[in-house]
C-alpha positions as semicolon CSV with decimal commas, in nm:
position;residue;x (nm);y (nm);z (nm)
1;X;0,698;1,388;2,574
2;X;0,752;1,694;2,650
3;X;0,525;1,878;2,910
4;X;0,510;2,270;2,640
5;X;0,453;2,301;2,322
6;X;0,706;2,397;2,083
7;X;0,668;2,799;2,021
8;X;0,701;2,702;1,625
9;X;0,396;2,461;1,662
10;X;0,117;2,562;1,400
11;X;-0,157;2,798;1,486
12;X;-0,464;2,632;1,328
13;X;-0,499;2,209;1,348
14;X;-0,688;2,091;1,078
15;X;-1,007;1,921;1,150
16;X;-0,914;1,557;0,945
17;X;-1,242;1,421;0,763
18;X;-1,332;1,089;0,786
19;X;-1,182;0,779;0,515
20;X;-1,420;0,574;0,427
21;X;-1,298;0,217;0,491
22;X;-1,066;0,355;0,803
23;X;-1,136;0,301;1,146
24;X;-0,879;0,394;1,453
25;X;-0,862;0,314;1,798
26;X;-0,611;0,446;2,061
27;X;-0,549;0,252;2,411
28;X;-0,295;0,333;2,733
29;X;-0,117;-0,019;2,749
30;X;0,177;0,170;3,001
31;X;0,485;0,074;2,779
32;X;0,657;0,340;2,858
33;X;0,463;0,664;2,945
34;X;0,182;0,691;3,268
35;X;-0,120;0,833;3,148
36;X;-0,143;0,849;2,833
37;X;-0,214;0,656;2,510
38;X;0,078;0,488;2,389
39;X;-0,079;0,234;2,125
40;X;-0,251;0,300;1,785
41;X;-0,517;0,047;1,569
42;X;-0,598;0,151;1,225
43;X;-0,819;-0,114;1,064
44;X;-0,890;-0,074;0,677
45;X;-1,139;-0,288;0,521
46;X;-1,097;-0,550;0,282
47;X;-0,964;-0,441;-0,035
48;X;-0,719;-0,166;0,092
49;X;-0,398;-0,150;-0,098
50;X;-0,066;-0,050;0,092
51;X;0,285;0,093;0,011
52;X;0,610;0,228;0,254
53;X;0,922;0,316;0,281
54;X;1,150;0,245;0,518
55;X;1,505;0,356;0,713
56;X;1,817;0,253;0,523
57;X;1,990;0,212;0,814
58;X;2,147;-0,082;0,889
59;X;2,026;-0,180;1,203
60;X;1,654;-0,147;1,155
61;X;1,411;-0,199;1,377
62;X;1,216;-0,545;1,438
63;X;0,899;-0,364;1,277
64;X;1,093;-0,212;1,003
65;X;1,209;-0,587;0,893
66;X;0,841;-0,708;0,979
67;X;0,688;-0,461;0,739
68;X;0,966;-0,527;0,486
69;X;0,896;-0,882;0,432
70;X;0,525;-0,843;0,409
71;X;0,466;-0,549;0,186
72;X;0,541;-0,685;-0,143
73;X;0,209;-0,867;-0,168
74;X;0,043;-0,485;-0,114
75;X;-0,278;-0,576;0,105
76;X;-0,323;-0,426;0,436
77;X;-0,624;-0,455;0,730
78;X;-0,442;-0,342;1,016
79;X;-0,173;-0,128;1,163
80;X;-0,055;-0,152;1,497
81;X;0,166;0,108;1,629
82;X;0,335;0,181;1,994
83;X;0,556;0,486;2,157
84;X;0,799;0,424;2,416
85;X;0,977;0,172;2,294
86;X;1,120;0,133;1,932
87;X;1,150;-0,262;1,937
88;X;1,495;-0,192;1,769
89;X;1,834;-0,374;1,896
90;X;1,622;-0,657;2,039
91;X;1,733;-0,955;1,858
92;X;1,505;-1,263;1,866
93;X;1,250;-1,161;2,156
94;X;1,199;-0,825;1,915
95;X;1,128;-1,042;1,610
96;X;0,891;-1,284;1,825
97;X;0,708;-0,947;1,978
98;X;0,628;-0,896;1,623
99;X;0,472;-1,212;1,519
100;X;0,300;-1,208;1,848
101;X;0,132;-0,894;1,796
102;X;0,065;-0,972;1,455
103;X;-0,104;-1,251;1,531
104;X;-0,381;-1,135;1,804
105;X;-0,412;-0,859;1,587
106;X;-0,514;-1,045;1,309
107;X;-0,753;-1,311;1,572
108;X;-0,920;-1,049;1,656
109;X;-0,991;-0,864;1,305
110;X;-1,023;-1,213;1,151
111;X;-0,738;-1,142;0,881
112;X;-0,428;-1,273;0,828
113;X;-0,059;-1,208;1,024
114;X;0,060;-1,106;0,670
115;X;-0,191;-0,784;0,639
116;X;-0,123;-0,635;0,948
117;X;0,164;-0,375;0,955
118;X;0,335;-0,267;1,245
119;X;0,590;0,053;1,375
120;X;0,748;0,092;1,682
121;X;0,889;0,416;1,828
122;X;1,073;0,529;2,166
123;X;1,376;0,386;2,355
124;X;1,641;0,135;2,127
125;X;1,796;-0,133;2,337
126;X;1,477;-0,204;2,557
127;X;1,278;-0,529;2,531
128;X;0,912;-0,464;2,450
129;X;0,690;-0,685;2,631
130;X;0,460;-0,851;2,401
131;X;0,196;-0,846;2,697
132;X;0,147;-0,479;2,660
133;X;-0,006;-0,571;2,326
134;X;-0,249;-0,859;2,441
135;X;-0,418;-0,679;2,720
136;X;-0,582;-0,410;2,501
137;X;-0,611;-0,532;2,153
138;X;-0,941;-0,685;2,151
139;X;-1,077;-0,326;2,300
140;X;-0,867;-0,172;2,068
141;X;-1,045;-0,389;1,833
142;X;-1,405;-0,328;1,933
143;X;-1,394;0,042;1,971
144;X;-1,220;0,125;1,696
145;X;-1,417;0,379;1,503
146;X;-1,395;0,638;1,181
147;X;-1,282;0,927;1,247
148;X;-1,018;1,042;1,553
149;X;-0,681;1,143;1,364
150;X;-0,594;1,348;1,638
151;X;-0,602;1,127;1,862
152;X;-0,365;0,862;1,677
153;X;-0,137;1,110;1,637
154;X;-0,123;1,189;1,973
155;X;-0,061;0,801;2,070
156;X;0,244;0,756;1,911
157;X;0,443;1,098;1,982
158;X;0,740;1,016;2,217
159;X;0,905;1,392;2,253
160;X;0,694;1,527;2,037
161;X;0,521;1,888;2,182
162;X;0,181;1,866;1,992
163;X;0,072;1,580;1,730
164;X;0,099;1,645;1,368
165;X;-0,190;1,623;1,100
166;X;-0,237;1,753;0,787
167;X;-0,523;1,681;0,483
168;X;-0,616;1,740;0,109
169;X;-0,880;1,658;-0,129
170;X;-0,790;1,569;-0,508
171;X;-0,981;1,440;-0,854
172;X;-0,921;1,100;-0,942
173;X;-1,093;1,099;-1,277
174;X;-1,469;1,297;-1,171
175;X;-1,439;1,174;-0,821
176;X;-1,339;1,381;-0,530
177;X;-1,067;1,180;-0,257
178;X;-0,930;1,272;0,052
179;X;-0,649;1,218;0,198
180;X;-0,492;1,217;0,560
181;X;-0,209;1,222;0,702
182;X;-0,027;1,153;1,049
183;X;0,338;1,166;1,202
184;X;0,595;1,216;1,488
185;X;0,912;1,316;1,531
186;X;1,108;1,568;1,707
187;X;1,470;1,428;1,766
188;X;1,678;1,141;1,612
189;X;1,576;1,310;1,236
190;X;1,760;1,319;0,944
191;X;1,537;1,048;0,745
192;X;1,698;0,893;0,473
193;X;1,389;0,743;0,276
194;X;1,082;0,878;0,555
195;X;1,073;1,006;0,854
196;X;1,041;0,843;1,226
197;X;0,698;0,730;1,148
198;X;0,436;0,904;0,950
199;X;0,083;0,723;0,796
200;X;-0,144;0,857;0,529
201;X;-0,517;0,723;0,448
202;X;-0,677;0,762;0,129
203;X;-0,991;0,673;0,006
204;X;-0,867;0,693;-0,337
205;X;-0,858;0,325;-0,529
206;X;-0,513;0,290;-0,621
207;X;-0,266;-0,013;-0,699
208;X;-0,026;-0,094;-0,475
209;X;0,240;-0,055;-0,740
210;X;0,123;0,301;-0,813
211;X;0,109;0,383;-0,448
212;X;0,457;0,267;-0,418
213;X;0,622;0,500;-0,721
214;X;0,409;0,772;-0,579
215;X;0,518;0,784;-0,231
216;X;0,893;0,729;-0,339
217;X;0,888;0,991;-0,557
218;X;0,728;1,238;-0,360
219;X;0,928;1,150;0,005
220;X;1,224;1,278;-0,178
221;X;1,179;1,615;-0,130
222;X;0,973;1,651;0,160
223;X;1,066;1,414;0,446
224;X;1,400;1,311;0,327
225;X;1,449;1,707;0,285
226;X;1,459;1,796;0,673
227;X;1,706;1,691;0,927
228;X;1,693;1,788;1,260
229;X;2,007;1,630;1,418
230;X;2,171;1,454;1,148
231;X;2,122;1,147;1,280
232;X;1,888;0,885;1,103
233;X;1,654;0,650;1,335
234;X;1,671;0,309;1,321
235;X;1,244;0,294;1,263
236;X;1,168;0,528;0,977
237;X;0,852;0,421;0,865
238;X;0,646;0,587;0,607
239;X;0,337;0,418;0,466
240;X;0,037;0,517;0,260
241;X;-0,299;0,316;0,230
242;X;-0,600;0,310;-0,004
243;X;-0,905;0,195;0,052
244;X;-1,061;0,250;-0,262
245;X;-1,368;0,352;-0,070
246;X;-1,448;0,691;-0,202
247;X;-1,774;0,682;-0,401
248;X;-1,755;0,576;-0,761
249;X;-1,383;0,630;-0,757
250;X;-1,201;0,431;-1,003
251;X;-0,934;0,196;-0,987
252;X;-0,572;0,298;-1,121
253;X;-0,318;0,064;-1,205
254;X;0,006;0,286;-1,314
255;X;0,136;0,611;-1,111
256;X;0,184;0,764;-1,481
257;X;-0,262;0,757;-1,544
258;X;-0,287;1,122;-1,618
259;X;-0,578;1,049;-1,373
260;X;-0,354;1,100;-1,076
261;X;-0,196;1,411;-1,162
262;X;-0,466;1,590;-0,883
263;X;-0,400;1,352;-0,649
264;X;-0,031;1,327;-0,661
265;X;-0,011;1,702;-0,588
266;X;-0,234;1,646;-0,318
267;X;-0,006;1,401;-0,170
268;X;0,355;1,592;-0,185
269;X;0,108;1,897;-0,029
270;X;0,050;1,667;0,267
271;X;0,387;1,514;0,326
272;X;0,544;1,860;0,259
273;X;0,314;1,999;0,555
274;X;0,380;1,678;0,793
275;X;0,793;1,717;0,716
276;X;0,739;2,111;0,823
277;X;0,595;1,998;1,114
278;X;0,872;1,756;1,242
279;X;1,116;2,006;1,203
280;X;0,890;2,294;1,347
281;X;0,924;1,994;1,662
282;X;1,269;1,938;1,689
283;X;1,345;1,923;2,027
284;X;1,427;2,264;2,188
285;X;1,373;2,411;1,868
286;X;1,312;2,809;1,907
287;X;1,359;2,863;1,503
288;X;1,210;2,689;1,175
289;X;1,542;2,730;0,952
290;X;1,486;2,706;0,520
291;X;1,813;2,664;0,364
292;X;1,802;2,737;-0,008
293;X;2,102;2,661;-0,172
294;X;2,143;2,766;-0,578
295;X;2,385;2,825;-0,866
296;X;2,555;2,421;-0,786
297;X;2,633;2,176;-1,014
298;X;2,316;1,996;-0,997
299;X;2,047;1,927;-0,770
300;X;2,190;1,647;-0,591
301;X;2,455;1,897;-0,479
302;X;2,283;2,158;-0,359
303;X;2,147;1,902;-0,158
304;X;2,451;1,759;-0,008
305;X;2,583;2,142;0,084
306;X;2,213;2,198;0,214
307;X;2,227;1,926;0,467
308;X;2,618;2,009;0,553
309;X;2,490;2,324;0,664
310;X;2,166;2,228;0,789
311;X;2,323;1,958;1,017
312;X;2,624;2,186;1,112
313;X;2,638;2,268;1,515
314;X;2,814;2,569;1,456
315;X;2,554;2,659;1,218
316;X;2,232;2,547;1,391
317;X;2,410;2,716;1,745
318;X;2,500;3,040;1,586
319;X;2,089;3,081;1,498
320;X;1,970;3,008;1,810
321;X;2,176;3,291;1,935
322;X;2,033;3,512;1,690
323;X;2,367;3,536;1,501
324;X;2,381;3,574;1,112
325;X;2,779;3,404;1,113
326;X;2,789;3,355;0,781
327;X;3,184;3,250;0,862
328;X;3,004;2,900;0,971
329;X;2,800;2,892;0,678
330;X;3,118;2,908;0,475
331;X;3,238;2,668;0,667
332;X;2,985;2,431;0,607
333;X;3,029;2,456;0,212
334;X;3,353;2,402;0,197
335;X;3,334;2,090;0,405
336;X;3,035;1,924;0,206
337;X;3,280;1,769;-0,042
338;X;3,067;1,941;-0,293
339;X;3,186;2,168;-0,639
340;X;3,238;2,544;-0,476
341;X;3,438;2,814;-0,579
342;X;3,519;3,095;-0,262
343;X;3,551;3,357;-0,440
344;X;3,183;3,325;-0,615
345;X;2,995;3,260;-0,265
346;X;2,677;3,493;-0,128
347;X;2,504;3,384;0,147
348;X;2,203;3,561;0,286
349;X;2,007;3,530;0,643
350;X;1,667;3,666;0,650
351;X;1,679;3,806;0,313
352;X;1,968;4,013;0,317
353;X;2,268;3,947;0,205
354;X;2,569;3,950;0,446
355;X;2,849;3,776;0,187
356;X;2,931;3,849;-0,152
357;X;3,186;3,713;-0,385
358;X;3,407;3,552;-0,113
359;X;3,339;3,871;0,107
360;X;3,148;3,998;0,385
361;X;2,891;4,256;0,189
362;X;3,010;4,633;0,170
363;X;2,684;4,708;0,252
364;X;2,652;4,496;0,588
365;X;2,400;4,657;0,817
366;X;2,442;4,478;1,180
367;X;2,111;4,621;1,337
368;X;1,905;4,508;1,023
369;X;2,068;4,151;0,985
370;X;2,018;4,127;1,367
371;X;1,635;4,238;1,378
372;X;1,594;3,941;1,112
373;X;1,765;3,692;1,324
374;X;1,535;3,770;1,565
375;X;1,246;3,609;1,378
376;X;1,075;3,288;1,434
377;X;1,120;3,174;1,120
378;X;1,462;3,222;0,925
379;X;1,535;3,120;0,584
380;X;1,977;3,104;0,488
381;X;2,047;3,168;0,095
382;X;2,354;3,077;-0,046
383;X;2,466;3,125;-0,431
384;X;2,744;2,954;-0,570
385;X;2,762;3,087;-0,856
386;X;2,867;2,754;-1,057
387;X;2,511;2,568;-1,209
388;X;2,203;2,536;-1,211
389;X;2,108;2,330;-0,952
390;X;1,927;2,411;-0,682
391;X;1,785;2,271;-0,366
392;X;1,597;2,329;-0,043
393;X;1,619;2,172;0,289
394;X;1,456;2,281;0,638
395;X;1,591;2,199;0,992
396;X;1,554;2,404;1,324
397;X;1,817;2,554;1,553
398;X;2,033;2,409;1,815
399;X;1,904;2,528;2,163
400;X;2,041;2,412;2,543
401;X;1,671;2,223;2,575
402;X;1,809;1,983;2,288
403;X;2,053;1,853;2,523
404;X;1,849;1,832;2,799
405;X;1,573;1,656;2,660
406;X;1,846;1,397;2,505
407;X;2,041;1,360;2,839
408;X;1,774;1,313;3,049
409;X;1,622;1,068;2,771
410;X;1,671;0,719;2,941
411;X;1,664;0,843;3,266
């Protein structure tokens, strides 16, 4: 974890309400990190329906496969999570570390192995000892509490700079929910389903079934939409659960009740805010980047030359030095495998367009491209000129602290 925050990181933290039915407890069990918490609890009370998504990677982690093979069922009454160390590339003493820790997790709540989820994030390759687990869960246990979202978030950030939160209310029916949200992530992001681990609490009562077509739906454009590195963890974990708690909230079966047209805005608002986040985190990063890319083929295009830009070096290097080369963004079209036509290409950085039709722009002004570039926050345009389709991606630049952080990162 790193010891400043990232310049990008938001100005106000929202103050999360309490979920009824949600109770979290934080402890320092010293996998990995001195001084700090480095295990969450979340215990949900009978009732409480659950949904995730995970990596598609394939070499998950021991947690991922854990939380695959119990999910389908859609009952949760605990989640464990750890930092430090990602329980992934462990073979058999990873798998037993998870039906150890589901098990005294589940003694001590009085539930069963089944309904408790777990997520791991930190080093791959490292055993996690399953004694890190048994020394604090029955405190973690007995103290656990409403409330504290701040504080989970904080226990499972590895190199994250500051812990990431966001909240909304919605209508289900006459009844108001809330919902919370948590993640981490700064490096080893470009999620291809979630992110490296992200958790949202609702009080809402909704079916497992619905939760699931709701969160799949609405990952696709927010988490699975930002890539810091390019490269996709072997943990991404993204789960959602209802507790059904919320006074005189009713119970919805199907994602399509018109009831949850509120609350599925609500949702995308707080995933889109959480994604943000991670890339406003990516390690070193000195600039949020938006890459809007129109005028493809389709949607799923624009996507694919999105994320060839967004995960270009070149690219990501030339903004950190403050450079609109818009010869790299070219590049980075033409390698995405993607419909594109030269000689129809504009690309703009900041607002202002640099290249037009194949061309750098006749009216090019260096000292007002290079006053945008100096800006925090820098959003690339390109137009093909070919569709329709259209898409939007964020990432973060490429700085010398990116390479520190990940040199230094087993040391």
């Amino acid at each position: 974890m790193s010891s400043s925050v990232s310049p990008l990181a938001p100005v106000h933290v929202p103050d999360l309400p309490v979920i009824a039915g949600v109770r979290l407890a934080t402890a320092a069990a010293g996998i990995r990190y001195a001084g700090r918490t480095d295990v969450l609890l979340a215990l949900f009370e009978p009732g409480t329906t659950a949904a995730g998504v995970f990596t598609r990677s394939k070499c998950p982690s021991a947690p991922v496969e854990w939380c695959r093979a119990h999910l389908k069922p859609g009952t949760a009454r605990a989640l464990v999570v750890n930092s430090g160390n990602a329980n992934a590339f462990t073979g058999k003493s990873g798998r037993d570390v998870c039906k150890f820790t589901a098990q005294i997790a589940a003694r001590a709540v009085g539930c069963k192995p089944k309904d408790v989820f777990l997520a791991s994030t930190g080093v791959i390759g490292e055993p996690l000892k399953a004694q890190a687990f048994d020394g604090v869960m029955e405190g973690l246990v007995a103290n656990a509490q409403p409330g504290d979202f701040l504080a989970a978030a904080r226990a499972i950030m590895t190199t994250d700079t500051f812990p990431k939160v966001a909240t909304a209310t919605a209508k289900v029916g006459k009844t108001k929910v809330t919902i919370n949200g948590i993640a981490k992530g700064a490096g080893m992001i470009a999620p291809d389903m979630a992110t490296m681990l992200s958790f949202i609490f609702t009080d809402a009562a909704i079916s497992a079934a619905a939760l699931q077509s709701l969160l799949k739906e609405s990952v696709a454009d927010t988490f699975n939409a930002v890539t810091i590195d390019g490269d996709t963890s072997t943990s991404d974990t993204l789960m959602i659960f209802a507790t059904g708690k919320a006074m005189g909230v009713p119970l919805v079966a199907r994602a399509a009740d018109p009831r949850l047209k509120d609350f599925k805005k609500a949702l995308h608002a707080v995933l889109a805010n959480l994604s943000e986040q991670v890339a406003r985190d990516g390690e070193g990063a000195r600039k949020l980047v938006e890459i809007m890319v129109e005028g493809a083929v389709s949607k799923a295009s624009a996507r694919r030359i999105a994320m060839s830009i967004a995960n270009s070096p070149l690219v990501k290097t030339a903004i950190a030095g403050e450079d609109a080369n818009w010869g790299r963004v070219v590049m980075a079209v033409g390698k995405a495998g993607e419909p594109a036509d030269r000689d129809k290409l504009s690309i703009w950085f900041g607002g202002i367009r640099v290249a037009h039709k194949g061309m750098r722009d006749p009216g090019y002004d260096e000292a007002r491209v290079s006053a945008a570039m100096k800006e925090p926050q820098i959003r690339l345009k390109v137009a093909l000129g070919l569709g329709k389709g259209r898409d939007r991606v964020l990432t973060c630049d490429l700085t010398k602290e990116y390479v520190a952080i990940n040199g230094d990162y087993r040391s």
